[in-house]
C-alpha positions in Angstrom: -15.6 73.7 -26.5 -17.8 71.9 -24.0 -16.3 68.8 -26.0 -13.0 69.5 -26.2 -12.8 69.9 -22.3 -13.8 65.9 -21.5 -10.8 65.1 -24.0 -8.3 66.8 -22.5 -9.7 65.9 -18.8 -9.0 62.2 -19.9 -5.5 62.8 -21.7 -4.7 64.2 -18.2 -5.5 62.0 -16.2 -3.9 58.8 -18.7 -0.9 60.9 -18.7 -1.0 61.3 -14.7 -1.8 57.6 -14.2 1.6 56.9 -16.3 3.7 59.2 -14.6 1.9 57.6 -11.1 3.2 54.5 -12.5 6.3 55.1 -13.5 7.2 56.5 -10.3 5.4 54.1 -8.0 7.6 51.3 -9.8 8.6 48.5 -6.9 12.2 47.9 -7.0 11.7 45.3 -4.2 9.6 43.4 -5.4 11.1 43.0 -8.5 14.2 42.5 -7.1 12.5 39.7 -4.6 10.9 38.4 -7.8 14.3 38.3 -9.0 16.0 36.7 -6.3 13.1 34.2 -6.0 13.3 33.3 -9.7 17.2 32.2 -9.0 17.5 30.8 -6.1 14.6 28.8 -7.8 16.7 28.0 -11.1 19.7 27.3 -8.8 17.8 24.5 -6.8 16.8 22.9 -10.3 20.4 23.1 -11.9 21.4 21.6 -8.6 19.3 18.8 -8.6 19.7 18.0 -12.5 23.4 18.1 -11.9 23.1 15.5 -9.2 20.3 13.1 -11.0 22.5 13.6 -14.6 25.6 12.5 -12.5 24.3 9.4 -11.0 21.7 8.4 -14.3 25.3 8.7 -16.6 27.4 6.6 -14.4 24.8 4.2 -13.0 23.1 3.5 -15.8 25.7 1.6 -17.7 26.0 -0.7 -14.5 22.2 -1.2 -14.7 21.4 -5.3 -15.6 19.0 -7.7 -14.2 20.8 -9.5 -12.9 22.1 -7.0 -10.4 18.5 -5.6 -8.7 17.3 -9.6 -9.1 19.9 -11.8 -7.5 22.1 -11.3 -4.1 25.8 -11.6 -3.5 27.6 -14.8 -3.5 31.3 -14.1 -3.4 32.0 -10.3 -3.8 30.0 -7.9 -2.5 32.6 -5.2 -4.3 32.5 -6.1 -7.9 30.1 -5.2 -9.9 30.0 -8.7 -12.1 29.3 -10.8 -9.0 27.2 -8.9 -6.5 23.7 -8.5 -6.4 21.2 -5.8 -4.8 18.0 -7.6 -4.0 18.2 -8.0 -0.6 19.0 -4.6 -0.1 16.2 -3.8 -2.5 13.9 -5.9 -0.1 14.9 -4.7 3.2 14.5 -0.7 2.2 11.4 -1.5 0.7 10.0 -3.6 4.1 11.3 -1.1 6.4 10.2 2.0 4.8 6.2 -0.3 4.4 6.6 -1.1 8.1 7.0 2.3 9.0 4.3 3.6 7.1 2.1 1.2 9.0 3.5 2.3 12.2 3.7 6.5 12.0 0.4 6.7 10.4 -1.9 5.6 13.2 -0.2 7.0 15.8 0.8 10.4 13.7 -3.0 11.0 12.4 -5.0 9.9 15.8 -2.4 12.8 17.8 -3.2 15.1 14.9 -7.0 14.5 15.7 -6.7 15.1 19.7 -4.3 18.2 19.3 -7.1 19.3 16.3 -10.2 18.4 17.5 -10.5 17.8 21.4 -7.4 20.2 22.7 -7.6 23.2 24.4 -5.7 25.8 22.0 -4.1 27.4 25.6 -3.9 24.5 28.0 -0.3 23.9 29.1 -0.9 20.4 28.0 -1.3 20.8 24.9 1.4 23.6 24.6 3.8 20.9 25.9 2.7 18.3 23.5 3.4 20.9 20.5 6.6 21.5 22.1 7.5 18.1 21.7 6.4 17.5 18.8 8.0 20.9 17.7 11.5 19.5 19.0 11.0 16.3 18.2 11.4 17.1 14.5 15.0 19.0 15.0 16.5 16.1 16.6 19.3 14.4 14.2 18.7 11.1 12.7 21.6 9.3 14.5 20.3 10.6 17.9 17.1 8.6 17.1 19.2 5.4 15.8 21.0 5.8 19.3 17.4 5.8 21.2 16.3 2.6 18.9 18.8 0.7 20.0 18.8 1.1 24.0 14.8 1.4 23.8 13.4 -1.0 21.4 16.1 -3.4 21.3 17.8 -3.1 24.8 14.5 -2.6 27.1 11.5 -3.6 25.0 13.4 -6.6 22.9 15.1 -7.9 25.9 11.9 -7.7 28.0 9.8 -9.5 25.6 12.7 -12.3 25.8 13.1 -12.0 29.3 8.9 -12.9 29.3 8.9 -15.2 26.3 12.0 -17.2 27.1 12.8 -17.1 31.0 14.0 -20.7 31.4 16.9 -20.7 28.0 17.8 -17.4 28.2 17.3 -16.9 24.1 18.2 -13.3 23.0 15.0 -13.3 19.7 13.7 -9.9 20.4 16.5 -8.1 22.3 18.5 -7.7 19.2 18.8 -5.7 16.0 16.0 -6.7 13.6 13.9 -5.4 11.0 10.8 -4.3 13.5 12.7 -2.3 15.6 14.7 -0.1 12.6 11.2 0.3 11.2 9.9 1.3 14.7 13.0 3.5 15.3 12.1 5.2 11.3 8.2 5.6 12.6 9.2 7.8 15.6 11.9 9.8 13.4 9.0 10.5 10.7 6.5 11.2 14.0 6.0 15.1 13.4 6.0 15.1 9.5 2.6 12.9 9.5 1.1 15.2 12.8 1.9 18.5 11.2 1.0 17.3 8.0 -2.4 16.2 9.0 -3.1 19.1 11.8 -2.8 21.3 8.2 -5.3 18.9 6.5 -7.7 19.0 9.4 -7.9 22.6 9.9 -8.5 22.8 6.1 -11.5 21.3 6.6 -14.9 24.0 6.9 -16.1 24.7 10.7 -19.6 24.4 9.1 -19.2 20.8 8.3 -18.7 19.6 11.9 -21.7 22.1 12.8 -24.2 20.4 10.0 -23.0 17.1 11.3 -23.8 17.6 15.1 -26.8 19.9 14.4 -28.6 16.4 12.6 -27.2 14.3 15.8 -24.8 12.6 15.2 -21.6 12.5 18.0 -18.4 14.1 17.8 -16.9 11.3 17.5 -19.1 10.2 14.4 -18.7 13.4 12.4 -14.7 13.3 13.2 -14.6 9.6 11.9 -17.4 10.1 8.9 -17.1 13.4 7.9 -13.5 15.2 8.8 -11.3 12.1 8.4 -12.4 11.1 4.4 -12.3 15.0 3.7 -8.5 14.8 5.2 -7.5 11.9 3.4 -5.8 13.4 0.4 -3.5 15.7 3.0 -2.8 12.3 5.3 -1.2 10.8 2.6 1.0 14.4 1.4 1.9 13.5 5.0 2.6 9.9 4.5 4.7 10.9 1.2 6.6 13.4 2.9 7.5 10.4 5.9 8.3 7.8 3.2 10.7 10.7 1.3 12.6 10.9 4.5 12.6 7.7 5.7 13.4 5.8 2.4 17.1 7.2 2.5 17.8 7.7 5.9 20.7 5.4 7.0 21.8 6.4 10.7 18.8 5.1 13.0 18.9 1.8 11.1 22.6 1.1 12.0 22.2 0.3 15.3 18.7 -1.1 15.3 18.3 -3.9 12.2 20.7 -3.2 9.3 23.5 -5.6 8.8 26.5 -5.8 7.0 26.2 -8.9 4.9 23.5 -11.3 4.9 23.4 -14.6 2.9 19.6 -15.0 3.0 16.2 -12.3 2.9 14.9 -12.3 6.7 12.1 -14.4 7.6 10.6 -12.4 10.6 9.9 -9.4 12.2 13.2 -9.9 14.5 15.6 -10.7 11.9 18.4 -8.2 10.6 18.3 -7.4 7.0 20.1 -5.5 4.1 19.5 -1.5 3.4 20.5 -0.2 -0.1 21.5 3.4 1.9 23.6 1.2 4.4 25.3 -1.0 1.1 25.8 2.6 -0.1 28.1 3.7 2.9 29.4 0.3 2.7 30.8 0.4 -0.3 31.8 4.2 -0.7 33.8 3.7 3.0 34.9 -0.1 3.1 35.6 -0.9 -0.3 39.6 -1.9 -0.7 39.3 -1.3 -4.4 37.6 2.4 -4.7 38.1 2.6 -8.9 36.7 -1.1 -9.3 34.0 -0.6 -6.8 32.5 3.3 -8.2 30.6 1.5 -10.9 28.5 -0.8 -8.3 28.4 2.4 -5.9 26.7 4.4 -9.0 24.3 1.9 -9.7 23.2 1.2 -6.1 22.6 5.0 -5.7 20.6 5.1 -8.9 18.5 2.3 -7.9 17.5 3.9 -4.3 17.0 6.9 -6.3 14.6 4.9 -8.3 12.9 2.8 -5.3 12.2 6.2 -3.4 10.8 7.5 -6.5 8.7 4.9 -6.8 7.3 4.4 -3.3 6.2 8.2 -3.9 4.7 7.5 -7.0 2.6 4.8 -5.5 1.6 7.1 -2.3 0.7 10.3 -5.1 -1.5 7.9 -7.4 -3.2 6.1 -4.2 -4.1 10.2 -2.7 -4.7 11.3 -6.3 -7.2 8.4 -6.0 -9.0 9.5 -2.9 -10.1 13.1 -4.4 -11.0 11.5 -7.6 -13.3 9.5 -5.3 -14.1 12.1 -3.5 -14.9 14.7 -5.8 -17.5 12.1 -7.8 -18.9 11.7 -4.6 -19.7 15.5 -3.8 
């Protein structure tokens, strides 16, 4: 008997923790599971749709001689124009903003992380900027390029350069001020991005560093900064994702409509496959004749973004391989 009665304790209490179960079943959450799973599945049928649109009716178009050679007589037929100038000037703008945004994105990240109050009201003002700065549309900051950079800082560089002839160089569209223009649009990507990374990093770390004497300024540079590294450049991936296709803040500041020759220097217009894009799709007087070069320009930005990604993933993949043999 004294047996028997453990037994039937346990079959009890199984058949309680079933019924407790059963009756405790979350209908929210496996409705939010659900939900989550589709709106999930939607996102990648979207974006296969999309990317099996433009592969079927680019890829045809696809030769050598299109992404090697420019455009000699017709820009809108496929058989005679050429995409490597456009090729070149995405690829130097979207380079020339890297080097701009990431300097002045991760050294802000660093004051707001490391020497900011948390409750000063000039720090609260800063992340309100910053904050606001990233909900600004693109073609407000193409519209602040152009009377900025090119009208006040371009024209005061000639005005300083060249008093006596009066040259307009510098106080004109051109391929430093588009990429400028791109580095402030990008600005709060690379700061929130690299606050993240910073405050990822272990309080004990700056503590060890400091307690065996060396200055803040040494363990921030030393220690914080290489441990950051890998979330600098998600931050510099997610500013070259943006910036690769963004076409409004470059039409005022550098892009031009046709160019005969790659530009030389800094202050020379060039050609942007986004801008050939809107080009073609708006001023083409043959729409049917042009769709083929339209689909095989897209494909190719597609591509070029891809691979500027790519390039920023292996170089951070990289860095913690580095840094992991090193720990």
């Amino acid at each position: 008997m004294s047996v028997q009665r453990p037994k039937l304790l346990d079959q009890r209490s199984a058949v309680r923790s079933r019924r407790f179960r059963a009756v405790r079943f979350d209908w929210a959450s496996f409705l939010g599971s659900g939900a989550t799973g589709l709106a999930t599945l939607l996102i990648i049928a979207i974006l296969a749709i999309i990317l099996g649109n433009v592969i079927v009716n680019g890829l045809p178009q696809l030769t050598w001689r299109l992404v090697s050679t420019g455009t000699a007589s017709d820009m809108f037929d496929v058989h005679k124009a050429g995409i490597f100038p456009m090729i070149f000037g995405t690829t130097a703008r979207v380079m020339l903003m890297t080097i701009f945004v990431l300097p002045a994105g991760v050294l802000t990240a660093i004051y707001l992380t490391e020497y900011a109050r948390m409750n000063s009201p000039f720090t609260r003002v800063i992340r309100g900027a910053v904050n606001n700065l990233a909900g600004v549309p693109s073609i407000v900051f193409g519209l602040f390029g152009a009377g900025f950079f090119v009208r006040f800082i371009g024209k005061g560089i000639d005005s300083a350069l060249y008093p006596a002839r009066a040259a307009t160089v510098w106080g004109q569209p051109a391929l430093l001020w588009a990429s400028a223009t791109l580095a402030v649009m990008t600005l709060p990507v690379v700061i929130v991005a690299t606050e993240e990374a910073l405050r990822a990093i272990p309080q004990g770390l700056r503590e060890a560093s400091l307690a065996l004497g060396a200055t803040k300024l040494e363990t921030i540079v030393k220690i914080v900064l290489p441990q950051a590294t890998p979330g600098i450049m998600t931050g510099a991936i997610l500013a070259i994702s943006r910036a690769a296709g963004e076409v409004a803040p470059i039409l005022f500041t550098g892009a031009a409509y046709y160019m005969a020759d790659l530009p030389k220097s800094l202050h020379d217009q060039f050609m942007d496959l986004g801008y050939h894009v809107f080009i073609l799709s708006t001023q083409s007087p043959n729409v049917d004749k042009t769709r083929p070069l339209l689909y095989a320009t897209v494909l190719v930005l597609l591509c070029l973004t891809f691979l500027l990604n790519i390039v920023a993933i292996f170089v951070r993949a990289n860095m913690r391989r580095k840094m992991r043999m090193l720990q």
